[in-house]
C-alpha positions as CSV (number, residue, x, y, z in Angstrom):
1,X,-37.0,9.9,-43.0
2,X,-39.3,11.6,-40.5
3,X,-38.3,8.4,-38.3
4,X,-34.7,9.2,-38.3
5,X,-35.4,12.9,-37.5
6,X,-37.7,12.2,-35.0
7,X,-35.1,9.8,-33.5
8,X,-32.4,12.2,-33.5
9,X,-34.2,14.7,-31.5
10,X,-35.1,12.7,-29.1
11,X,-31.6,11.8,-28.5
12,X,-31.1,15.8,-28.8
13,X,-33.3,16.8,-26.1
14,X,-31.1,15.0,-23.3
15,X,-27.9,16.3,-24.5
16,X,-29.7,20.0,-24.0
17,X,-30.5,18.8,-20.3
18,X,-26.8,17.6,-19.4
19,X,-25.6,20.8,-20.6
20,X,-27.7,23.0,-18.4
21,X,-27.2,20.9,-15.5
22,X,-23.3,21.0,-16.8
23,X,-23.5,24.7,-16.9
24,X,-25.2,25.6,-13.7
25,X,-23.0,23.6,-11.8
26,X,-19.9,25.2,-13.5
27,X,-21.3,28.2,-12.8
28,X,-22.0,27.4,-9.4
29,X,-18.0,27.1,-8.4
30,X,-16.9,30.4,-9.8
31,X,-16.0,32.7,-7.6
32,X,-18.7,34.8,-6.4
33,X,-22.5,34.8,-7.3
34,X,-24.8,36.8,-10.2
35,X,-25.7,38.9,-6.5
36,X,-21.7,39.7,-6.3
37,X,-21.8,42.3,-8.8
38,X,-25.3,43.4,-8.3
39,X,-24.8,45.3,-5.1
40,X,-22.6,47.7,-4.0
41,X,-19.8,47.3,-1.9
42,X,-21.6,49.7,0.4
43,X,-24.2,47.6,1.7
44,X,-23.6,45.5,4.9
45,X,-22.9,42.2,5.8
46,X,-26.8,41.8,7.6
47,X,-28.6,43.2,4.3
48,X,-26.4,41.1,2.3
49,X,-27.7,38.0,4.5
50,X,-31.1,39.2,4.2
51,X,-31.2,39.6,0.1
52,X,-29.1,36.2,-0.3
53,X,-32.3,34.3,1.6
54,X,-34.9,36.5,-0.6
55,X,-33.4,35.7,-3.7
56,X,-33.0,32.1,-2.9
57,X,-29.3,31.6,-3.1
58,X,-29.4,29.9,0.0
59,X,-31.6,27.3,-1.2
60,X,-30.1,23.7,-2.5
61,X,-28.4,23.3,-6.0
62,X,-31.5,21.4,-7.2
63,X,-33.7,24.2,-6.3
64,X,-31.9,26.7,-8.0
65,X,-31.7,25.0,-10.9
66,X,-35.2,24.1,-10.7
67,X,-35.8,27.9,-10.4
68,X,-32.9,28.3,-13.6
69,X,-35.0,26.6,-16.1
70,X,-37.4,27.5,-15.1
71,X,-37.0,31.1,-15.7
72,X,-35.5,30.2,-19.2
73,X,-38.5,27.9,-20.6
74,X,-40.6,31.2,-19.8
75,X,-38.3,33.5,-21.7
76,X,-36.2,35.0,-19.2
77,X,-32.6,34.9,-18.8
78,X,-32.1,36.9,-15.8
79,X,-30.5,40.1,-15.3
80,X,-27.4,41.8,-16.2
81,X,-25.8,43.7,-13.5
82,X,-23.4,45.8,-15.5
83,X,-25.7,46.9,-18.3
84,X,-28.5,46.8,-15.9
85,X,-31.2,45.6,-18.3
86,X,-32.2,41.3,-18.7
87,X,-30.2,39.4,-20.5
88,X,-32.7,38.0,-23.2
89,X,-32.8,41.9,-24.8
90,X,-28.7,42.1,-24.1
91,X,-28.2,39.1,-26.3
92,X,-31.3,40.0,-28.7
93,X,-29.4,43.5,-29.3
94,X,-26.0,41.6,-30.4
95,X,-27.3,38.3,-31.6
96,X,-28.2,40.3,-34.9
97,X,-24.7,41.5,-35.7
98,X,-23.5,38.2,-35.0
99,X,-25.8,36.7,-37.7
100,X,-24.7,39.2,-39.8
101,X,-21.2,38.2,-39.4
102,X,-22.0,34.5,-39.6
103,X,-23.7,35.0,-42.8
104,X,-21.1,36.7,-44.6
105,X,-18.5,34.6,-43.2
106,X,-20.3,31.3,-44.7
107,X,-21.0,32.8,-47.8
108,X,-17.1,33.8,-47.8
109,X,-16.3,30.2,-46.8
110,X,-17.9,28.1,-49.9
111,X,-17.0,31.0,-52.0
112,X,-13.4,29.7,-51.5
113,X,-13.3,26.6,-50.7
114,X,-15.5,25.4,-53.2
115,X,-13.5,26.2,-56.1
116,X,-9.9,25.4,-54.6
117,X,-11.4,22.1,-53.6
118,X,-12.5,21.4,-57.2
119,X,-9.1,22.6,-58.8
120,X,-7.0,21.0,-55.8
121,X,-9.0,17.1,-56.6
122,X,-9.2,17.5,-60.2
123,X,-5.4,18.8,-60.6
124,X,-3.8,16.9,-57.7
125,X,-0.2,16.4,-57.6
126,X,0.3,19.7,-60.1
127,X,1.8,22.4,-58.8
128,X,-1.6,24.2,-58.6
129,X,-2.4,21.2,-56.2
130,X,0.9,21.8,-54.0
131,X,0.1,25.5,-53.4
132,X,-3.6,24.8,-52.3
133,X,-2.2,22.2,-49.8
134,X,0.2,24.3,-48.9
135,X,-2.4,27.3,-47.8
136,X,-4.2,24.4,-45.9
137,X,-1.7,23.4,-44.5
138,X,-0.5,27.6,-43.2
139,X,-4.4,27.4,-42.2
140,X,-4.4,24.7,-40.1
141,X,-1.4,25.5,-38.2
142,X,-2.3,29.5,-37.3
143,X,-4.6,30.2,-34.9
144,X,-7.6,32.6,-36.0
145,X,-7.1,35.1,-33.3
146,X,-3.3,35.4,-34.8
147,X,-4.5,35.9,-38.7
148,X,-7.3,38.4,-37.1
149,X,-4.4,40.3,-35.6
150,X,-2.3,40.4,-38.7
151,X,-5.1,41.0,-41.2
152,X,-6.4,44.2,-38.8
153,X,-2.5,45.2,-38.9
154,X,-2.4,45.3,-42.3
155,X,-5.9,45.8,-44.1
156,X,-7.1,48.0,-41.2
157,X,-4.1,50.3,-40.2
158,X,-1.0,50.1,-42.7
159,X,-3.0,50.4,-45.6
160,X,-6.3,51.4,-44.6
161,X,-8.7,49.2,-47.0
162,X,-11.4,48.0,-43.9
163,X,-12.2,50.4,-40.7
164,X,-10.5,48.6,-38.2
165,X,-13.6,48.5,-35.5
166,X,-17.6,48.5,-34.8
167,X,-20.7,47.8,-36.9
168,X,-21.2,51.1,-38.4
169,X,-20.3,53.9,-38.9
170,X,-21.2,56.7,-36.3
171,X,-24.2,59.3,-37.1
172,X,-25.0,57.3,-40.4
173,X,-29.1,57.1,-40.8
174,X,-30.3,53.4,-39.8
175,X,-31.5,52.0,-42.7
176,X,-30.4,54.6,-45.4
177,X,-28.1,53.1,-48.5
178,X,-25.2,54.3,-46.3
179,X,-25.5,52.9,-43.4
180,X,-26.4,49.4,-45.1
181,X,-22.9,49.9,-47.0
182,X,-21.0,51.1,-43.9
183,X,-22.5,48.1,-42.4
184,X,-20.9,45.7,-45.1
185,X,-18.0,47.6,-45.0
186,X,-17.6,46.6,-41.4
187,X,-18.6,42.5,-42.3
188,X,-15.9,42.1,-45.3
189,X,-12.8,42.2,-43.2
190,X,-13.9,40.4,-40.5
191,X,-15.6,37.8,-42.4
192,X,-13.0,37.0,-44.1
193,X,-10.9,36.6,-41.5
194,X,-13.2,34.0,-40.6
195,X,-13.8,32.4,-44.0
196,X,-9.3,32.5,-44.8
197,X,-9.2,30.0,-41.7
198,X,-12.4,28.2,-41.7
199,X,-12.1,27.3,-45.5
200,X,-9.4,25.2,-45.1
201,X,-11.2,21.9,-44.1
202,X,-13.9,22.2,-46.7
203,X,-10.8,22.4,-49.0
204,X,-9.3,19.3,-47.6
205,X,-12.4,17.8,-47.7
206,X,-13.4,18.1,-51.4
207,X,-10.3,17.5,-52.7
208,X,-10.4,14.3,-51.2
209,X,-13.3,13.3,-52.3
210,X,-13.0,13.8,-55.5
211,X,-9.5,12.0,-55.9
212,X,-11.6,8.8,-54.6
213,X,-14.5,9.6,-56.6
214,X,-12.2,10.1,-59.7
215,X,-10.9,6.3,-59.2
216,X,-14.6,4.6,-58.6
217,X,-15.6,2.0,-60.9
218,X,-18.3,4.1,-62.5
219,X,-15.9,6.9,-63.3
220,X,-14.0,4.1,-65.4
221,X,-17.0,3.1,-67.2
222,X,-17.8,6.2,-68.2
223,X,-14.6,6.8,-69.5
224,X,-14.8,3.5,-71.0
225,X,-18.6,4.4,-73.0
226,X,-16.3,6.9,-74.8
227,X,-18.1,10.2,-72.4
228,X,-16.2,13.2,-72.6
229,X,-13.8,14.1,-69.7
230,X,-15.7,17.5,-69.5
231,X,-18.9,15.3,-68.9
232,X,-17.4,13.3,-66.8
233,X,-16.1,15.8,-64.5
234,X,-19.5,17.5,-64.5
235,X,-22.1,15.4,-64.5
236,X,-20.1,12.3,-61.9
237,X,-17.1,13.5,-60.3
238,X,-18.4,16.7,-59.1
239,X,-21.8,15.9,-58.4
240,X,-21.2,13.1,-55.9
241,X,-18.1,15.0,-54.5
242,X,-20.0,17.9,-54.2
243,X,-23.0,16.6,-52.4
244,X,-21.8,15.6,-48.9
245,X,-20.1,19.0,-48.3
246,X,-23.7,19.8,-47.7
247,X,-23.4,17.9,-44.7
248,X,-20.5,19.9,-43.3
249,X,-23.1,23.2,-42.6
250,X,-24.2,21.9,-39.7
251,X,-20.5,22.1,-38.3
252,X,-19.7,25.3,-39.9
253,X,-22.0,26.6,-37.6
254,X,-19.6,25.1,-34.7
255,X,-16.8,26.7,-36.1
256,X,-18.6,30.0,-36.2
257,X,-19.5,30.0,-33.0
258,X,-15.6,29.7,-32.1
259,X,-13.9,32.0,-34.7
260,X,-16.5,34.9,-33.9
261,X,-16.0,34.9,-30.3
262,X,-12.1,35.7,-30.6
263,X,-12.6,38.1,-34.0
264,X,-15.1,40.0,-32.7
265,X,-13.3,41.3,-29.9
266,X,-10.0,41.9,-32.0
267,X,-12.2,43.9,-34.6
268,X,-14.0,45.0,-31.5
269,X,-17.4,44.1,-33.4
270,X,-20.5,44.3,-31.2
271,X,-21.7,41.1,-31.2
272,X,-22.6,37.9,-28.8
273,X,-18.3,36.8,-28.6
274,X,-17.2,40.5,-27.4
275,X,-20.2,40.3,-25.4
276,X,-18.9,36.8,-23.3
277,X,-15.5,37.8,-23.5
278,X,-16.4,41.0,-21.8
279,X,-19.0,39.8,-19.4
280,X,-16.3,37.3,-18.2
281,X,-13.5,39.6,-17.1
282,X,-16.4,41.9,-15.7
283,X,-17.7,39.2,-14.0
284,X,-21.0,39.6,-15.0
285,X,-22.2,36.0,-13.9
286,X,-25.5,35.6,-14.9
287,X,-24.9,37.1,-18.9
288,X,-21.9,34.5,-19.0
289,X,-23.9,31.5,-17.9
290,X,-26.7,32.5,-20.4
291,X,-24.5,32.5,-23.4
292,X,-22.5,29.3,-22.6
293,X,-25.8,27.3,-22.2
294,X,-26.9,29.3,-26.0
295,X,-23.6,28.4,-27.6
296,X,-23.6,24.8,-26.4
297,X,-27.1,24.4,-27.5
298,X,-26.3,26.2,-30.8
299,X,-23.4,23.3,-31.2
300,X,-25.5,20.4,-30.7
301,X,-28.3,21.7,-33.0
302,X,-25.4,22.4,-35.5
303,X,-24.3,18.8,-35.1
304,X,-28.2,17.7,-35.4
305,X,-28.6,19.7,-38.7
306,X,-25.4,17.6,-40.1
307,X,-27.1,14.4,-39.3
308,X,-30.5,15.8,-41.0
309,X,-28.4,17.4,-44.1
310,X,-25.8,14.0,-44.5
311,X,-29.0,11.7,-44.2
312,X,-31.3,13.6,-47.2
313,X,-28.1,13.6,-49.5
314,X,-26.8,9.5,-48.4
315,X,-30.0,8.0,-47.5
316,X,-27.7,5.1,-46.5
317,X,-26.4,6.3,-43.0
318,X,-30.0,6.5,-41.7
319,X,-30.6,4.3,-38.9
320,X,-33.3,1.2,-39.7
C-alpha cells in the first residue's frame, strides 16, 4: 500500500511543476503586469523604467519564475495591489469561509444522494426510479450558476426563508451562539445550491452500481441459501455498492472548487471564488495567478486522494 502511495506522489509532484510553469506563463501574456495596478497613473514613464528594472520584470521568463517559486516555497505569495496587504493573509482571511461552505455542501451532497441512489438501484424501473432520473437528468442539464440564480430569487427574495448575501450577520458578537447560527444561516442556502447540482452524479453512480451488483453471482446464491431479501440488501448489495462511492471524495473536491467560485459571487459570499472573480475584472494580477496555481493544485490532490481512497476500498487497481 505505502508503495502505491509513494508511487503516486511521485507522479504528483511533476504535475504541480507543469502547472506553475503553465500558470506563470499564462500569466505572463495578460495584459499588463502585477506593477500595472500597483502604481498610479501619475508616475512617469522614466520612474516607471526605473521600478520595472528594480523589481526584476525586465529579467528573462526563467528568472522570474525562478524568483516565483521561489517566493512561494518560502510562504509568500506576493502582494495585492487593490487590498494592499500580501496575498497569503488575503486568501488565509477567505479560505476559511470557503471551507465552511465546502463542508456543508459535502455533507448536503451524501445526505441526498445517498439515499436516492439506494432507492433509485433497489426500485429501478418503478416510478419512484423514473422521478430520481428524471431530477438527474434536470441536474445535469442546468448550469449551477442558473439554479443559484433561481434558488436566491425565490428562497432569498420572494419568500424570504435564507438572507440572500454575506457570511454573517452585521454587528453580531464573533463567536457568541448568534453569530455561529447567523453563520449557518448564511451556509444552508448556498450549500445547497451546491449539493441540488452536485448530487446528481453520486446518484447516477449508486444506482448503477447496485443494479449490477444486484445481478452478481453471489447475490443469486444468496438468494439461493434461502437469506432474506432484507439481508441481502443489507449485508451484499449495499455494502459493495456503497464502498466505492468513497472514492468519489477526492473529486467532490473538484467539483467544489468549480460550483463555489460561481455561487459565491451570486450569494455574494466572502470566500476564495468572489475573491478570483473579483480580482480578475480588477485586474489584480498577482492575487489571480496565486489562486489559479491553489485551485489547480487543490484538483490534482483531489484526484490523488481518489486514487488513495479507490485503492484502500479495491485493493485490486493498485499498481504491482
Amino acid at each position: 500500500m505505502w508503495k502505491f502511495i509513494v508511487r503516486r506522489l511521485l507522479i504528483t509532484s511533476p504535475q504541480i511543476i507543469f502547472l506553475s510553469l503553465l500558470v506563470f506563463v499564462l500569466a505572463s501574456f495578460m495584459p499588463g503586469d502585477a506593477l500595472t495596478g500597483a502604481i498610479g497613473p501619475d508616475v512617469k514613464a522614466e520612474r516607471l523604467a526605473e521600478l520595472r528594472e528594480e523589481l526584476g520584470f525586465n529579467d528573462p521568463w526563467y528568472i522570474q519564475y525562478k524568483d516565483w517559486v521561489a517566493g512561494i516555497l518560502q510562504g509568500s505569495l506576493g502582494e495585492s495591489f487593490q487590498y494592499k496587504m500580501d496575498v497569503e493573509d488575503l486568501i488565509w482571511q477567505r479560505v476559511i469561509n470557503t471551507f465552511w461552505l465546502s463542508l456543508v455542501s459535502v455533507i448536503f451532497i451524501y445526505a441526498i444522494g445517498l439515499p436516492l441512489g439506494i432507492l433509485s438501484g433497489r426500485y429501478n424501473d418503478t416510478l419512484l426510479d423514473q422521478l430520481i432520473t428524471g431530477y438527474t437528468y434536470i441536474g445535469f442539464a442546468t448550469p449551477i450558476f442558473i439554479f443559484g440564480l433561481v434558488a436566491l430569487w425565490i428562497f432569498g427574495y420572494i419568500l424570504g426563508w435564507f438572507p440572500t448575501g454575506g457570511s454573517v450577520d452585521p454587528g453580531v458578537e464573533s463567536g457568541s451562539i448568534e453569530y455561529i447560527l447567523s453563520k449557518l444561516q448564511h451556509l444552508l442556502l448556498p450549500g445547497l445550491s451546491i449539493a441540488l447540482i452536485g448530487t446528481v452524479s453520486t446518484v447516477q453512480y449508486l444506482r448503477s452500481e447496485i443494479i449490477d451488483t444486484k445481478q452478481k453471482d453471489f447475490i443469486l446464491t444468496a438468494r439461493a441459501k434461502g437469506a432474506s431479501e432484507r439481508r441481502v440488501y443489507n449485508r451484499h448489495i449495499f455494502r459493495n455498492s456503497i464502498l466505492p462511492i468513497a472514492a468519489f471524495f477526492g473529486y467532490e473536491i473538484i467539483n467544489l472548487i468549480n460550483g463555489t467560485i460561481f455561487i459565491e459571487q451570486i450569494f455574494s459570499y466572502p470566500g476564495m471564488g468572489q475573491l478570483f472573480l473579483d480580482s480578475i475584472v480588477i485586474r489584480d494580477y498577482t492575487v489571480v495567478t496565486a489562486l489559479v496555481l491553489l485551485t489547480g493544485i487543490g484538483a490534482i490532490v483531489g484526484a490523488l486522494l481518489s486514487d488513495i481512497i479507490l485503492s484502500l476500498v479495491d485493493p485490486r487497481i493498485r499498481i504491482k
